[in-house]
CHARMM internal coordinates of N, CA and C (Angstrom, degrees):
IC EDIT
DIST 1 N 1 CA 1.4427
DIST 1 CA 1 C 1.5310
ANGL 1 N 1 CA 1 C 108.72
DIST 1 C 2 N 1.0948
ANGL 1 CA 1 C 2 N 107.92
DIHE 1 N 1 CA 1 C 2 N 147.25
DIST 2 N 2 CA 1.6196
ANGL 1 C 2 N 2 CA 111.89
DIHE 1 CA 1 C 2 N 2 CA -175.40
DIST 2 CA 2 C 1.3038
ANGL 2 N 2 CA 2 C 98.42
DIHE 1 C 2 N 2 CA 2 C -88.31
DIST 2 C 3 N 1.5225
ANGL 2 CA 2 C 3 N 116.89
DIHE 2 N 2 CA 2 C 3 N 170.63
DIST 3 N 3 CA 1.1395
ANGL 2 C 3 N 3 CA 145.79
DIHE 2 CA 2 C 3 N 3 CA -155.83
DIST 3 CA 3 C 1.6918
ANGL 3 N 3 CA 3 C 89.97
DIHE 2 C 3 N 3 CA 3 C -107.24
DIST 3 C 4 N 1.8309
ANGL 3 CA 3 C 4 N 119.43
DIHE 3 N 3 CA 3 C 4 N 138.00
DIST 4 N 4 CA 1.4925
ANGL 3 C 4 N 4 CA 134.21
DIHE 3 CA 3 C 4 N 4 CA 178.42
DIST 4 CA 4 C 1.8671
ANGL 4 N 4 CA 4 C 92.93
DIHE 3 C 4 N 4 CA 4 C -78.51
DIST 4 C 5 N 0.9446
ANGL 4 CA 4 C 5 N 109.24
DIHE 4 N 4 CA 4 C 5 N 145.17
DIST 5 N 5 CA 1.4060
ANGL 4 C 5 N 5 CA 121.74
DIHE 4 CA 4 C 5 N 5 CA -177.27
DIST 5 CA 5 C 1.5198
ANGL 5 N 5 CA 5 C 110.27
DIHE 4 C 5 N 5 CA 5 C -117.48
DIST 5 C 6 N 1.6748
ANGL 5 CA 5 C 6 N 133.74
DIHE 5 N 5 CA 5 C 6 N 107.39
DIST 6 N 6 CA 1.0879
ANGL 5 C 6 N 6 CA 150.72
DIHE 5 CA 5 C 6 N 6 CA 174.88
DIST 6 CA 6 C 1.3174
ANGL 6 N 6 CA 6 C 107.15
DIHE 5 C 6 N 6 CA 6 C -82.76
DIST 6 C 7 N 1.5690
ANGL 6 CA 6 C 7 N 108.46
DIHE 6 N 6 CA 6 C 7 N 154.53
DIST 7 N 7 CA 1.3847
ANGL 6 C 7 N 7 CA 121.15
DIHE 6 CA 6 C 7 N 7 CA 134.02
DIST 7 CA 7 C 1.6302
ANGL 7 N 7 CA 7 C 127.47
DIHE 6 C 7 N 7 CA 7 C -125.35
DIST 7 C 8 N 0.7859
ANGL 7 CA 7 C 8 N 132.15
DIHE 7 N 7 CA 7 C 8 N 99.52
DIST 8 N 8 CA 1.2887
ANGL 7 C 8 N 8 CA 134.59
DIHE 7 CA 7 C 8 N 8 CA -167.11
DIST 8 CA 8 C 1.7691
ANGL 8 N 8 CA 8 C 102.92
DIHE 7 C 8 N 8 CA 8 C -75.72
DIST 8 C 9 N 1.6061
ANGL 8 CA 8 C 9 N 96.46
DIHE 8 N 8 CA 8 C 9 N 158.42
DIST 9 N 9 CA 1.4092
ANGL 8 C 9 N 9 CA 119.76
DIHE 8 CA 8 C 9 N 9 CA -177.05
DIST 9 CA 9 C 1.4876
ANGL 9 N 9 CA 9 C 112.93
DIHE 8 C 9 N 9 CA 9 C -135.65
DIST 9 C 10 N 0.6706
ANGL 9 CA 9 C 10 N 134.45
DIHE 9 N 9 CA 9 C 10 N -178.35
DIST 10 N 10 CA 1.6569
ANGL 9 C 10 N 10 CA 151.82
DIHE 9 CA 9 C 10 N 10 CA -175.78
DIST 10 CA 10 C 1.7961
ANGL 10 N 10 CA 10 C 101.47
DIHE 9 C 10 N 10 CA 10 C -152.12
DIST 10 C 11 N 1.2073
ANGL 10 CA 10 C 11 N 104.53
DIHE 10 N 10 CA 10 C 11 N 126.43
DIST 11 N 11 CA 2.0890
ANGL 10 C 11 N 11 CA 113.70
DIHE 10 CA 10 C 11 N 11 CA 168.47
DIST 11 CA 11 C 1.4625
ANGL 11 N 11 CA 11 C 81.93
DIHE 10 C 11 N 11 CA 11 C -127.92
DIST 11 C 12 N 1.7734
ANGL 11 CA 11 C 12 N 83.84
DIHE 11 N 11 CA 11 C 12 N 132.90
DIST 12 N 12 CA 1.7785
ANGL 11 C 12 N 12 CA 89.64
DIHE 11 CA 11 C 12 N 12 CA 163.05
DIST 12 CA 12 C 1.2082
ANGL 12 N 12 CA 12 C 120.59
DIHE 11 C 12 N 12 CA 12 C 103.90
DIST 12 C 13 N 1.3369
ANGL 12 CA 12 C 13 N 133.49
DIHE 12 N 12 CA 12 C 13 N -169.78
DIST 13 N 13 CA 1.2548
ANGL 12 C 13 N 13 CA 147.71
DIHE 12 CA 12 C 13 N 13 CA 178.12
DIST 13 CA 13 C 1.3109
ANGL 13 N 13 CA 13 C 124.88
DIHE 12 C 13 N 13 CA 13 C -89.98
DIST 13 C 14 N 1.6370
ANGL 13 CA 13 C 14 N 133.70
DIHE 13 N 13 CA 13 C 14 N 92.99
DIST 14 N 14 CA 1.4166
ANGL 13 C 14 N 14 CA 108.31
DIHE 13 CA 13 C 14 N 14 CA -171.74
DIST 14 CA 14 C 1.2077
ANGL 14 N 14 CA 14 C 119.09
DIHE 13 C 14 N 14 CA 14 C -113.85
DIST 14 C 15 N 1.3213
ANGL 14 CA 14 C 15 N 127.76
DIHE 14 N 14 CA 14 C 15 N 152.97
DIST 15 N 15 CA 1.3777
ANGL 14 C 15 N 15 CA 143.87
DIHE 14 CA 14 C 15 N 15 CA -152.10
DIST 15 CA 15 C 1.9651
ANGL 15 N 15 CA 15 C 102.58
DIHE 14 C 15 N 15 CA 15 C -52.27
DIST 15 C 16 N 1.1228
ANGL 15 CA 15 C 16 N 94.14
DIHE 15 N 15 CA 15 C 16 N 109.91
DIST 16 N 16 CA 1.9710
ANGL 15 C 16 N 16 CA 88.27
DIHE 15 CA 15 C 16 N 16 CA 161.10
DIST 16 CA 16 C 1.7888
ANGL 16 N 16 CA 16 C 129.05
DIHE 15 C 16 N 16 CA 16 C -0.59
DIST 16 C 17 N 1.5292
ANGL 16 CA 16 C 17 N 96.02
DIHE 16 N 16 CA 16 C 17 N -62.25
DIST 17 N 17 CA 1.6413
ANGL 16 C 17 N 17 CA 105.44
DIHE 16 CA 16 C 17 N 17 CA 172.96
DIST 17 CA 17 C 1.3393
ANGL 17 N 17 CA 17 C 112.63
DIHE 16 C 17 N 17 CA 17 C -62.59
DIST 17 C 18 N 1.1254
ANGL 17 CA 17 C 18 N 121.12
DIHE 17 N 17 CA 17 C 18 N -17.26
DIST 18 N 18 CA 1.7918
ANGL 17 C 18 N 18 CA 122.15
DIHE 17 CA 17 C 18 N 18 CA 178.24
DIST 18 CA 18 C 1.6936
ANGL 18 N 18 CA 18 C 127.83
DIHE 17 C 18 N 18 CA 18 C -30.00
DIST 18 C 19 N 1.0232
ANGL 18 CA 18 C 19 N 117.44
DIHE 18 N 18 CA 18 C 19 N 109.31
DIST 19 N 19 CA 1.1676
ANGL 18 C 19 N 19 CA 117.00
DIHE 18 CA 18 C 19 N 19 CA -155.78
DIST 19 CA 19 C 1.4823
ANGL 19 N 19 CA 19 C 120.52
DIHE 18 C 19 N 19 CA 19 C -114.47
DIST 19 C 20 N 1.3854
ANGL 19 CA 19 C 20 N 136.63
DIHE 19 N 19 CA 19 C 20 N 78.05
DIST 20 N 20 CA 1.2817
ANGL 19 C 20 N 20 CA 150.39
DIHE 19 CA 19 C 20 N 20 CA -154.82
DIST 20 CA 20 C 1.5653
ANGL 20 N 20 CA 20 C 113.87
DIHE 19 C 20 N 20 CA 20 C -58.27
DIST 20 C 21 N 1.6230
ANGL 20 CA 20 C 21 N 101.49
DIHE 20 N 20 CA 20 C 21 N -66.76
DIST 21 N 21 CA 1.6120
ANGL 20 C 21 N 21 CA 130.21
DIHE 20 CA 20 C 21 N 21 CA 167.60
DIST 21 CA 21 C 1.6457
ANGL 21 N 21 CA 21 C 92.11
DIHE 20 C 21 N 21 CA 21 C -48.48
DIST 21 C 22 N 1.0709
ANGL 21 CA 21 C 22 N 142.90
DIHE 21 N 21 CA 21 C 22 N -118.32
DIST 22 N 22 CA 1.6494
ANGL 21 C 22 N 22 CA 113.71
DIHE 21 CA 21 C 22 N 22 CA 169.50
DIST 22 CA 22 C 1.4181
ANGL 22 N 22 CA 22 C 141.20
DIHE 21 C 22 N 22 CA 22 C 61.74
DIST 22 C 23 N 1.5623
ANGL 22 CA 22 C 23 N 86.88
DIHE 22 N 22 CA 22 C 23 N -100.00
DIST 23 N 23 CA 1.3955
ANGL 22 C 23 N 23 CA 105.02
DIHE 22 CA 22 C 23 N 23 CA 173.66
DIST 23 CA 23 C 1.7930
ANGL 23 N 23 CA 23 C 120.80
DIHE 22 C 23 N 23 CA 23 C -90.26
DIST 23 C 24 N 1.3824
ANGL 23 CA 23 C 24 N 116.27
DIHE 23 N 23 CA 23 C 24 N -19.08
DIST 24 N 24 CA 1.3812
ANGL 23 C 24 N 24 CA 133.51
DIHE 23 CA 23 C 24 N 24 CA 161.97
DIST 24 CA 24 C 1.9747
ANGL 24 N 24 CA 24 C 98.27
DIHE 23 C 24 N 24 CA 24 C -67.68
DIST 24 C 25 N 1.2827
ANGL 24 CA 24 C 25 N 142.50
DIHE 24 N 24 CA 24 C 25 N -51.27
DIST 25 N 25 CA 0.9234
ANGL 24 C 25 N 25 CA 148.85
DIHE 24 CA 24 C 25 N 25 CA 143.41
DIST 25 CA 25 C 1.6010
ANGL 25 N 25 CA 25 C 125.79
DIHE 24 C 25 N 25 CA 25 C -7.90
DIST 25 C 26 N 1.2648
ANGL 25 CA 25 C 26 N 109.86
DIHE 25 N 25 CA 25 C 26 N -59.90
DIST 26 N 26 CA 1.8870
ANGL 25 C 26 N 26 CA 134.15
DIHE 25 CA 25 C 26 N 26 CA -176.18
DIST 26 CA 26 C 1.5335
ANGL 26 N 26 CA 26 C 105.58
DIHE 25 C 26 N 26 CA 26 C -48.82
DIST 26 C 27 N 1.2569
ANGL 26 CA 26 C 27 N 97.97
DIHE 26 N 26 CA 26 C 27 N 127.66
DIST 27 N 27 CA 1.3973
ANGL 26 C 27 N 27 CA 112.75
DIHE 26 CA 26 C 27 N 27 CA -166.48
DIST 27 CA 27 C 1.7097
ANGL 27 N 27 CA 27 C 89.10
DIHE 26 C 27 N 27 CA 27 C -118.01
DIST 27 C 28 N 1.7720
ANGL 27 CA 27 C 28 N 99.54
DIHE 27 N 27 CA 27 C 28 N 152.34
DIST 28 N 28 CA 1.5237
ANGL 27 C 28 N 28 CA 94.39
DIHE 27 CA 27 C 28 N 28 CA -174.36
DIST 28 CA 28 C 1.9194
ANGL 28 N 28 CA 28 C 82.71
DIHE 27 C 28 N 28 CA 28 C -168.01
DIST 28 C 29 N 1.4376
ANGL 28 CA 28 C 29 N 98.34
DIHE 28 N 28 CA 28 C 29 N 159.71
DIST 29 N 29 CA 2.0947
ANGL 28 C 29 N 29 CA 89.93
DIHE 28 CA 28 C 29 N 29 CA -176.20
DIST 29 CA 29 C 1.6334
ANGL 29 N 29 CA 29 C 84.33
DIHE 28 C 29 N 29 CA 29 C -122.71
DIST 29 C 30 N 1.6817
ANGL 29 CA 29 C 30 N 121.33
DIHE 29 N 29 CA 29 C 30 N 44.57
DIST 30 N 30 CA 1.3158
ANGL 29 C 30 N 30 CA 126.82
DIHE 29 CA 29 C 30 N 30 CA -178.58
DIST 30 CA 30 C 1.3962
ANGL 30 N 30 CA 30 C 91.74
DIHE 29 C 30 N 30 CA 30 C -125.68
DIST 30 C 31 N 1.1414
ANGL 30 CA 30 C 31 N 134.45
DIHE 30 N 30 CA 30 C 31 N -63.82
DIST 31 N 31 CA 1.2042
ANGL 30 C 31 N 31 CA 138.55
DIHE 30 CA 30 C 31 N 31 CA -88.06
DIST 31 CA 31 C 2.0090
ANGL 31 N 31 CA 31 C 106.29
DIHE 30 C 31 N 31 CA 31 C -172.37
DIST 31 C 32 N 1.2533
ANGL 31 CA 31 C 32 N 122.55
DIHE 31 N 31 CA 31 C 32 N 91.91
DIST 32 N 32 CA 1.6627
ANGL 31 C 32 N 32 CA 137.52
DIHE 31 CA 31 C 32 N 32 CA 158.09
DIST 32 CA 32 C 0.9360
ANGL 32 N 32 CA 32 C 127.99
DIHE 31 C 32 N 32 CA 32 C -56.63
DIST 32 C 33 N 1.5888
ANGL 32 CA 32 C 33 N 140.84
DIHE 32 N 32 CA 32 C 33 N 102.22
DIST 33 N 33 CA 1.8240
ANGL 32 C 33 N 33 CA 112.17
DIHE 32 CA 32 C 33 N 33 CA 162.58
DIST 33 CA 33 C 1.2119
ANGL 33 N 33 CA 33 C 91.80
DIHE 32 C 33 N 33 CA 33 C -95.44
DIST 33 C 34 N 1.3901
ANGL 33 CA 33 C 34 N 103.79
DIHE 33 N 33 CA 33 C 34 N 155.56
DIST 34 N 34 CA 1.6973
ANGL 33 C 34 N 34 CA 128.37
DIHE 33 CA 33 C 34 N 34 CA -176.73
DIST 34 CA 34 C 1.2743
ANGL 34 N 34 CA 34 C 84.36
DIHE 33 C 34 N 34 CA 34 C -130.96
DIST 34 C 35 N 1.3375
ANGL 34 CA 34 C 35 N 108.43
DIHE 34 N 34 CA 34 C 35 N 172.86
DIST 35 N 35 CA 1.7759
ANGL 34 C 35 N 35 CA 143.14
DIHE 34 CA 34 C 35 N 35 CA 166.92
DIST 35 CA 35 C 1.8386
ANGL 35 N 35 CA 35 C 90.99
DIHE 34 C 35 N 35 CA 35 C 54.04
DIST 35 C 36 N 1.3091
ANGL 35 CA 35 C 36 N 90.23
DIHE 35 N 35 CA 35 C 36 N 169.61
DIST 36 N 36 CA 1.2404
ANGL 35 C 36 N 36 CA 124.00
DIHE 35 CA 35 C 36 N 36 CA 174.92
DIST 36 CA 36 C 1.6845
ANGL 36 N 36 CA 36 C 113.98
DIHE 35 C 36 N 36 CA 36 C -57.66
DIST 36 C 37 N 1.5778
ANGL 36 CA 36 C 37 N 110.54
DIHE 36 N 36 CA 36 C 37 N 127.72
DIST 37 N 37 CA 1.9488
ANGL 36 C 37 N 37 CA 86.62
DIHE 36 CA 36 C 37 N 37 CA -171.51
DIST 37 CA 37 C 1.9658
ANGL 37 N 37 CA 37 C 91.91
DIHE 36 C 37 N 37 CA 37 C -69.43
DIST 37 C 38 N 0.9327
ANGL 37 CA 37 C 38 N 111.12
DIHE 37 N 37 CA 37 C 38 N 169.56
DIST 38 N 38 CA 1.2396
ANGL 37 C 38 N 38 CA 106.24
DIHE 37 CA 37 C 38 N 38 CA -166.96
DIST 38 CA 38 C 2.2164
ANGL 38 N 38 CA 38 C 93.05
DIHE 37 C 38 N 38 CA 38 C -127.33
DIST 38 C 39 N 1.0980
ANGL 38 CA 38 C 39 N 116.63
DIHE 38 N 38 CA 38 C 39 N 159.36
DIST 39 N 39 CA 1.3188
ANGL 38 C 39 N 39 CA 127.01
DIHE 38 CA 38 C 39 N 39 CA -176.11
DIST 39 CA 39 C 1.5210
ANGL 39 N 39 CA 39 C 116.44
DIHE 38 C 39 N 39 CA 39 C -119.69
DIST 39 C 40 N 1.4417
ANGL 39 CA 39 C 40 N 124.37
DIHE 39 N 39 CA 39 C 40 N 107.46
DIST 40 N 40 CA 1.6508
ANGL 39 C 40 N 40 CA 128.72
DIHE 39 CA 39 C 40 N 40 CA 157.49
DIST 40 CA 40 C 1.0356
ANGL 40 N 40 CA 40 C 127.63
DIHE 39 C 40 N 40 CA 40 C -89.37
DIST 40 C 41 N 1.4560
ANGL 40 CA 40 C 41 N 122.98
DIHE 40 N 40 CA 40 C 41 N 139.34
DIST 41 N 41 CA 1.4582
ANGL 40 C 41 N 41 CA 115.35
DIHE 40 CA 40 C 41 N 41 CA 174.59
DIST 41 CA 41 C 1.4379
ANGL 41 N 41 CA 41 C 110.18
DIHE 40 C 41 N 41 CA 41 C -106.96
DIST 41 C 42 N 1.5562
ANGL 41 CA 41 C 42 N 134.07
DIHE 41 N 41 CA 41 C 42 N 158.54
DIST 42 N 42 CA 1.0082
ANGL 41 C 42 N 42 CA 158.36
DIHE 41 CA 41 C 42 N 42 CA 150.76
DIST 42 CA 42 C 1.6282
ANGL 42 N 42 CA 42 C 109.90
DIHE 41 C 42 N 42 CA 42 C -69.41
DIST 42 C 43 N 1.6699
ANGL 42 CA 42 C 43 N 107.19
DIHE 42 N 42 CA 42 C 43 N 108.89
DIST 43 N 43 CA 1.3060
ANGL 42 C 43 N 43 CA 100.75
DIHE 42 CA 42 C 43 N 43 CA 179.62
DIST 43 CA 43 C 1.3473
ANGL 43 N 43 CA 43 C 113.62
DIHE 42 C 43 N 43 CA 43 C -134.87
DIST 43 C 44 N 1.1908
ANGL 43 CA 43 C 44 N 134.47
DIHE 43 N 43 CA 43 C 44 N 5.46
DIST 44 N 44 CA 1.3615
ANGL 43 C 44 N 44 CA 139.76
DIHE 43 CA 43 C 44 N 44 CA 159.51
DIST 44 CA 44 C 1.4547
ANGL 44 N 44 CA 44 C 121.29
DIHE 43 C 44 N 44 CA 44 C -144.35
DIST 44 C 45 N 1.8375
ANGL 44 CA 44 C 45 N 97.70
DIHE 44 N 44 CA 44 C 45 N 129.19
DIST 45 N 45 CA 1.5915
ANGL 44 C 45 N 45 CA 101.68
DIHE 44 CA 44 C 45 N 45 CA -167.34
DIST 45 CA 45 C 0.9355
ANGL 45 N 45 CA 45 C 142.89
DIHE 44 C 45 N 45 CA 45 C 52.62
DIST 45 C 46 N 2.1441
ANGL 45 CA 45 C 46 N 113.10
DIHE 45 N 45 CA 45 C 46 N 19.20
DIST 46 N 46 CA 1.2552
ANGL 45 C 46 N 46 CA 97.78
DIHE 45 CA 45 C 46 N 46 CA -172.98
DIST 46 CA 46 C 1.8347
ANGL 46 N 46 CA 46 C 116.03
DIHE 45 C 46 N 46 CA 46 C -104.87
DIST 46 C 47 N 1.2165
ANGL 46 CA 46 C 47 N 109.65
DIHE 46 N 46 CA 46 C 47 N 61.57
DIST 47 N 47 CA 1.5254
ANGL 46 C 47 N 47 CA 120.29
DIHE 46 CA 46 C 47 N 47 CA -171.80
DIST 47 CA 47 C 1.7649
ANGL 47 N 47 CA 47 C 99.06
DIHE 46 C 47 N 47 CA 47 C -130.76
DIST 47 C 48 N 2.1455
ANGL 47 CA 47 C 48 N 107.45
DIHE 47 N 47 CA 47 C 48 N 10.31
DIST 48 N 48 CA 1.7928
ANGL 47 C 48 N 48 CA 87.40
DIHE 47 CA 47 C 48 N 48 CA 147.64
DIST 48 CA 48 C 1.4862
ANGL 48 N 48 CA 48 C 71.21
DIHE 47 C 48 N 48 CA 48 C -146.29
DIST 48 C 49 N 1.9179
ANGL 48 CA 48 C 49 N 82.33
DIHE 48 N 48 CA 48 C 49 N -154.04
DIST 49 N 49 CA 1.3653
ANGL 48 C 49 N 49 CA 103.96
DIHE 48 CA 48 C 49 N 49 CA -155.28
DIST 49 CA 49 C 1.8950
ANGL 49 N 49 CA 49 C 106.15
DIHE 48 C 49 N 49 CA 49 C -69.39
DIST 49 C 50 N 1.1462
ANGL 49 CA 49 C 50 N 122.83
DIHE 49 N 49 CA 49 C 50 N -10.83
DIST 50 N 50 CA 1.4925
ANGL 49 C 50 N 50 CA 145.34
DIHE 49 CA 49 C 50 N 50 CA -171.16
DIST 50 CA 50 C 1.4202
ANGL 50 N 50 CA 50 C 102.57
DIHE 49 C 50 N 50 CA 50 C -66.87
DIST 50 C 51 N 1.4286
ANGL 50 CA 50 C 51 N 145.80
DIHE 50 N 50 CA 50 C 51 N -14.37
DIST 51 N 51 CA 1.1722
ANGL 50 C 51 N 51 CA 145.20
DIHE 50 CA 50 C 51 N 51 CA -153.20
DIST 51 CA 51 C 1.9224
ANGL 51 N 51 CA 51 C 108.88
DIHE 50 C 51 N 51 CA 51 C -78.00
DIST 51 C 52 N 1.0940
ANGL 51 CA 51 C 52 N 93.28
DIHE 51 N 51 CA 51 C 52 N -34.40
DIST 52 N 52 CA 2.0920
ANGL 51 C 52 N 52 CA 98.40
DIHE 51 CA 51 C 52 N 52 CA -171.80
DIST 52 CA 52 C 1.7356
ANGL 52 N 52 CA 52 C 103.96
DIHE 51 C 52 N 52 CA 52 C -38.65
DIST 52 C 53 N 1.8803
ANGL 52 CA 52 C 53 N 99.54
DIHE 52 N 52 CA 52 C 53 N -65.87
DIST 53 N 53 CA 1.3512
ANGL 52 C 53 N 53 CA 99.49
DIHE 52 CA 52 C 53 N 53 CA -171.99
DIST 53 CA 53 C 1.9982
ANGL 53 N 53 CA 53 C 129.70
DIHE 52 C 53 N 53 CA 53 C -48.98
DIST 53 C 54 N 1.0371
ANGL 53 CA 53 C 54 N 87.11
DIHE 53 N 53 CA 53 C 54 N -0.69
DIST 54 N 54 CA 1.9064
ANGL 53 C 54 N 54 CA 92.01
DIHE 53 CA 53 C 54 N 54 CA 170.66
DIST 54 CA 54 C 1.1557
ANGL 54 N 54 CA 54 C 120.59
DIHE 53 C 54 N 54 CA 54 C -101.32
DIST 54 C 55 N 1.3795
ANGL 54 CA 54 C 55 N 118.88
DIHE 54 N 54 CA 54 C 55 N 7.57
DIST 55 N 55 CA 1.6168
ANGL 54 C 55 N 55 CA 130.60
DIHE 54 CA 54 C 55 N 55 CA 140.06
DIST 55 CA 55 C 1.4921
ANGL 55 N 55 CA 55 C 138.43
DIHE 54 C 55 N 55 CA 55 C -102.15
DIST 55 C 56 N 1.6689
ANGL 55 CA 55 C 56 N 98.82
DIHE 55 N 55 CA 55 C 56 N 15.10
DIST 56 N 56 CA 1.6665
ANGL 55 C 56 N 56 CA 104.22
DIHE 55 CA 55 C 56 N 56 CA 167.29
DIST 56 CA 56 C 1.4799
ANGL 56 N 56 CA 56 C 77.44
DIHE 55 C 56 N 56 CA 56 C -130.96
END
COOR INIT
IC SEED 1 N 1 CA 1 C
IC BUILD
C-alpha cells in the first residue's frame, strides 16, 4: 500500500522552539510530507470567534 501524501501548514504564531527540519525529517511507513510546510498569518480579528470572514 502506498504511503498518504501531506502537506502541512502552520496559521499563526509559532512558538520560538518550532522546529520545521523536524517535522520535514519524520519518517512514518503511513504517511509522506511533500512541499514546503508553508506559513499563514492571522491578520484581522482573529483574537474572537469573528475571524473566518477575513478570508472570503
Amino acid at each position: 500500500m502506498s504511503k498518504t501524501r501531506i502537506t502541512v501548514a502552520t496559521v499563526g504564531h509559532m512558538p520560538a522552539d518550532f522546529n520545521r527540519q523536524k517535522i520535514k525529517e519524520w519518517e512514518s511507513s503511513k504517511v509522506e510530507i511533500v512541499d514546503e510546510i508553508e506559513s499563514y498569518s492571522l491578520t484581522c480579528d482573529s483574537d474572537d470567534l469573528g475571524w473566518a470572514p477575513c478570508f472570503m
